[in-house]
C-alpha positions as CSV (number, residue, x, y, z in Angstrom):
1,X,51.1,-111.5,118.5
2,X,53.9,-111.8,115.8
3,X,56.6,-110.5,118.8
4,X,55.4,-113.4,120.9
5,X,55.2,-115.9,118.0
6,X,59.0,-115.0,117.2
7,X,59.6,-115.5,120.8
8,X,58.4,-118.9,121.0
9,X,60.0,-119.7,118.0
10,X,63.3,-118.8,119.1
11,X,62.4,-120.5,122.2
12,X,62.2,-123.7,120.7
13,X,65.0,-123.4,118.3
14,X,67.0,-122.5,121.8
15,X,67.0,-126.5,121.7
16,X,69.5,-125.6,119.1
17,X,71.6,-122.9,120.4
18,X,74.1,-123.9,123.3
19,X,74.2,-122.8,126.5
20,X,77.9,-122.7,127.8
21,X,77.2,-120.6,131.5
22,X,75.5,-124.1,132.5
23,X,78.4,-126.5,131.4
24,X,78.6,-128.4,134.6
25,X,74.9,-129.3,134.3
26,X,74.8,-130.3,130.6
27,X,73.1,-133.8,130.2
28,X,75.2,-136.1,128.4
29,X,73.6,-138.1,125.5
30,X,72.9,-140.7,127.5
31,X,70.5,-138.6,129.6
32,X,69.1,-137.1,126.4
33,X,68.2,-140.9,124.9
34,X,66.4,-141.5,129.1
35,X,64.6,-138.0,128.0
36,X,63.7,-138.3,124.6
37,X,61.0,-139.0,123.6
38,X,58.2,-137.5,125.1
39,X,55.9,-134.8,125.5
40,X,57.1,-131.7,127.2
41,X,55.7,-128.6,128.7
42,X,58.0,-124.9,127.6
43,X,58.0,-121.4,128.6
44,X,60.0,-118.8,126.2
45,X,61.5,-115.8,127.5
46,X,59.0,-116.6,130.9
47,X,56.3,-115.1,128.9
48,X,54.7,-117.6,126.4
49,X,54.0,-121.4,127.1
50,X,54.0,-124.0,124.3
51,X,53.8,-127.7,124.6
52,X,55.8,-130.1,122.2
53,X,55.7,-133.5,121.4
54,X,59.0,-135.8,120.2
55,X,57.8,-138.9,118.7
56,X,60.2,-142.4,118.7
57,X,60.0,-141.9,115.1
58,X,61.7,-138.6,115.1
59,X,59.0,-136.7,114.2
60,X,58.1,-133.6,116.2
61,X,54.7,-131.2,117.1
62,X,54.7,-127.8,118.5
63,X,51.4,-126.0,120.0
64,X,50.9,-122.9,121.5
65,X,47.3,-120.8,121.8
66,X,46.1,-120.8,118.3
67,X,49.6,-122.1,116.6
68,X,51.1,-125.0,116.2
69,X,54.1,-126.5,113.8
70,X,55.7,-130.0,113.1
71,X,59.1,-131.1,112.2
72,X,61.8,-133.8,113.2
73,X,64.2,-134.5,116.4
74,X,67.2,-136.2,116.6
75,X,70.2,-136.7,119.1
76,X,73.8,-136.0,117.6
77,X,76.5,-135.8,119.6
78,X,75.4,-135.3,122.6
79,X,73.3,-132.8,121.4
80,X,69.5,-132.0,121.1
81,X,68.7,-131.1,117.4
82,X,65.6,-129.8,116.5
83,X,63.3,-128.7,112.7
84,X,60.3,-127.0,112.5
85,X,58.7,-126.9,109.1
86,X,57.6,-123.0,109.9
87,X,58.7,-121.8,112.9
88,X,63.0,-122.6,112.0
89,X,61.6,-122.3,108.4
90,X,62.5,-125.3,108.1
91,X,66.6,-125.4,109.7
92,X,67.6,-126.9,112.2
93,X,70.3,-126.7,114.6
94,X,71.3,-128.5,117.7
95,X,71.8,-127.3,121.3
96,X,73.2,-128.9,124.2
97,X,70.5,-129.6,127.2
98,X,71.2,-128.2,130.4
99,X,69.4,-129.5,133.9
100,X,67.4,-126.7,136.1
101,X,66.2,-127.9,139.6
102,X,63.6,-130.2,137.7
103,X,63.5,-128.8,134.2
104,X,65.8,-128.2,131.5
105,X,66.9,-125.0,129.7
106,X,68.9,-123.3,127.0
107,X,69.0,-119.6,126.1
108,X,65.7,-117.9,126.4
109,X,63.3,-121.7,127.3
110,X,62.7,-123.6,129.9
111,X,60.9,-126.6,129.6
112,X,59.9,-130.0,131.5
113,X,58.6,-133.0,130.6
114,X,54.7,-133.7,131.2
């Protein structure tokens, strides 16, 4: 359970690690602000499923079976950057957001909106 626990968390702190094999896909920050917020279904590493939530305020919730974490958003230069109070202990980092026949991805998630 702690293998797939890491796995999500690196899943959703894949919001914060780039992504350069998609380049020509990469939303721009204008799509991001069209994006976010929301509330968004995710699959990490195709074998766990999470749902997060990114408020207008910034703030952010994670759930998954069991788990579930809260922390902040923001957009910065064209870039997705994401905090998670437990599962980024609490640093955060910011990705670039690439487009994936109707959902978006970065290394090791996928995720769509719901």
């Amino acid at each position: 359970m702690k293998r797939i626990l890491k796995l999500a968390v690196a899943g959703v702190v894949v919001l914060c690690a780039s992504s350069s094999a998609y380049a020509e896909a990469t939303l721009t920050h204008s799509q991001l602000q069209k994006l976010f917020p929301g509330t968004f279904t995710a699959v990490v590493y195709g074998v766990k499923k999470l749902t997060f939530t990114a408020k207008g305020n910034g703030t952010l919730f994670g759930q998954m079976p069991g788990k579930q974490d809260s922390g902040r958003w923001s957009l910065k230069d064209g870039k997705l950057c994401v905090m998670l109070t437990t599962w980024t202990r609490g640093k955060s980092a910011c990705s670039t957001v690439v487009a994936d026949n109707g959902w978006y991805q970065g290394r090791g998630i996928k995720f769509r909106k719901i």
